[in-house]
PATI-27173 format. One line per field, with one value per residue (C-alpha): z, y, x negated; residue number from 1; residue in one letter. Coordinates in nm, 3 decimals, decimal comma, padded with zeros to 5 digits. Layout:
N
zz Z;...
yy Y;...
xx X;...
seq NUM;...
type a;...
END
This chain:
55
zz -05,628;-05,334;-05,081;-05,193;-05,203;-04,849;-04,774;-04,932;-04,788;-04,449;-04,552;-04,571;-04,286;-04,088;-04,229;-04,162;-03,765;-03,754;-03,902;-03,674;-03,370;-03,459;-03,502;-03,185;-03,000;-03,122;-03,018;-02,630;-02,633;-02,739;-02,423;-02,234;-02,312;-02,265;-01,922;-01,845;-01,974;-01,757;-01,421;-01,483;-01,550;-01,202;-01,039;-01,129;-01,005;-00,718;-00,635;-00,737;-00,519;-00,184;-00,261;-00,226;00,089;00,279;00,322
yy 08,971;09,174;08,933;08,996;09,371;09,319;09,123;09,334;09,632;09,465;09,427;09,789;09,893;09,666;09,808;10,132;10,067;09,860;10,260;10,419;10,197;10,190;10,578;10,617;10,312;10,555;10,904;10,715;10,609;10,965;11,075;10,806;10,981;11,296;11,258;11,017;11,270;11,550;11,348;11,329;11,670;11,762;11,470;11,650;11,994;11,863;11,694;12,024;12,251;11,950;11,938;12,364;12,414;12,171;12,348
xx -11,258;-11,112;-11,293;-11,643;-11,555;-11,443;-11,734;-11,977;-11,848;-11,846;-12,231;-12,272;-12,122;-12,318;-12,630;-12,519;-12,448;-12,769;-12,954;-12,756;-12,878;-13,244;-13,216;-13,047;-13,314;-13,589;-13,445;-13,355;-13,754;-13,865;-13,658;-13,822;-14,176;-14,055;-13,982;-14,266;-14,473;-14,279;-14,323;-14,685;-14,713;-14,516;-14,708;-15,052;-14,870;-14,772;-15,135;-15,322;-15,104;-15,157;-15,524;-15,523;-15,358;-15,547;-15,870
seq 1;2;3;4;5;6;7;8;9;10;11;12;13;14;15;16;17;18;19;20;21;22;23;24;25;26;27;28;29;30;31;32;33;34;35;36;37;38;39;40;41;42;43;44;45;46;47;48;49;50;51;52;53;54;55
type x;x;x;x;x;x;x;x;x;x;x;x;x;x;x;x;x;x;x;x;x;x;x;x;x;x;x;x;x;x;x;x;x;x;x;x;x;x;x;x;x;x;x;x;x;x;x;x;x;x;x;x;x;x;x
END
């Protein structure tokens, strides 16, 4: 009896690192648009302002 409590509890705490991971996979690829979205923003900026001071 104690090794399919150890086994089933080795189970859940596998499932619980794989949650964890996904959760954590998903916040690192919100980042990821974030900061894509942030360098086109500054890349737009940056054109705009070039395009103005050359006339």
């Amino acid at each position: 009896m104690d090794s399919q409590k150890a086994s089933f509890q080795a189970g859940e705490t596998k499932g619980q690192a794989q949650e964890k991971a996904s959760g954590m996979m998903e916040k690192a690829g919100n980042i990821a648009q974030s900061v894509k979205d942030s360098i086109q923003d500054v890349s737009h900026y940056l054109l705009l302002l070039f395009l103005s001071h050359r006339s």
